[in-house]
C-alpha positions as CSV (number, residue, x, y, z in Angstrom):
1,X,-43.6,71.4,22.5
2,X,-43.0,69.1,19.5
3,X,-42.7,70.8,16.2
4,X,-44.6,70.8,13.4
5,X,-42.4,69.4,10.3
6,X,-42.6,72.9,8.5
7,X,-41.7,74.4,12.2
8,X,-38.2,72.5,12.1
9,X,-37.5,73.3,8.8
10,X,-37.5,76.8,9.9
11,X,-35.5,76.1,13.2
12,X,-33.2,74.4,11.4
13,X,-32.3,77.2,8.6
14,X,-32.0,79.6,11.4
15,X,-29.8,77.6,13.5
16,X,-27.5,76.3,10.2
17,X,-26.9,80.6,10.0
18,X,-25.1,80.5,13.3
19,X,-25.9,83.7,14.3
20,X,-27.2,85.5,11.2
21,X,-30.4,87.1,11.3
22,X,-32.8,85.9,8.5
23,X,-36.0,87.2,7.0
24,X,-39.1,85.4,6.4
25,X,-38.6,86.1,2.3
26,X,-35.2,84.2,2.4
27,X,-36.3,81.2,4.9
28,X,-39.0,80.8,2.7
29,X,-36.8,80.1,-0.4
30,X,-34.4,78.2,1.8
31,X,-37.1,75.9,3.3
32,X,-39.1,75.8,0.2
33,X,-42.3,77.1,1.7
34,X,-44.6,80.0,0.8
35,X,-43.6,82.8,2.8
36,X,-47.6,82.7,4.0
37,X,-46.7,79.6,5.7
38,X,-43.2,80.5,6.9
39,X,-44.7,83.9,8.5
40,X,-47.3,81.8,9.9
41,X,-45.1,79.2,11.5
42,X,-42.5,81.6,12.7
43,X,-44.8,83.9,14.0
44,X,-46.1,80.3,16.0
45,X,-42.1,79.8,17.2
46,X,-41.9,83.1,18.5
47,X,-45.1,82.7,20.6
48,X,-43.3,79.7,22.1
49,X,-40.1,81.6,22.7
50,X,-38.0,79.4,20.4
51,X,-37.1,82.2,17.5
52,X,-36.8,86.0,18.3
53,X,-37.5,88.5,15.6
54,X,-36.2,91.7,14.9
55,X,-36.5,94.5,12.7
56,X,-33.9,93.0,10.7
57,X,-34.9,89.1,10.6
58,X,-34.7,86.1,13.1
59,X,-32.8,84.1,15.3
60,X,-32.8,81.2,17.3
61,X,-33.8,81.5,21.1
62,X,-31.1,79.2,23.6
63,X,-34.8,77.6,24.0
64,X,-35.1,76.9,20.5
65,X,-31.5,75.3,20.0
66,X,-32.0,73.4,23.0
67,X,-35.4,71.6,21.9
68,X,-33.3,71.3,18.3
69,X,-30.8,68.3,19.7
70,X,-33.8,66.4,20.6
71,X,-32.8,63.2,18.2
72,X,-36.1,63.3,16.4
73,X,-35.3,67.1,14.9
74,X,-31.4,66.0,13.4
75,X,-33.1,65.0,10.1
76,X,-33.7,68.7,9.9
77,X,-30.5,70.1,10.4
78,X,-28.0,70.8,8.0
């Protein structure tokens, strides 16, 4: 699945956390994106299985890191 550029944003602020679970309000501000659109996309990654939520925020899936060393997603990485 290729990613939508506001879609790697996201993947990419969750990864950079290494581990740390993050909520929509804070990627939002990190990713500079309404947190409409950031609820909207991440809901749209979790469908796909590549972010996992939880009560407390989300994380990267092993699916979601692994599409994120595809070449064309580094730009997106911090």
């Amino acid at each position: 699945m290729p990613l939508s550029e506001n879609q790697a944003k996201l993947l990419g602020a969750l990864i950079a956390e290494d581990g740390r679970r993050i909520s929509v309000r804070e990627l939002s501000r990190q990713t500079d994106l309404s947190e409409h659109v950031a609820r909207r996309e991440i809901a749209a990654l979790a469908h796909c299985d590549l972010v996992a939520g939880t009560g407390r925020g989300y994380l990267p899936t092993g699916r979601g890191r692994a599409l994120f060393q595809k070449p064309v997603y580094r730009e997106y990485g911090r």
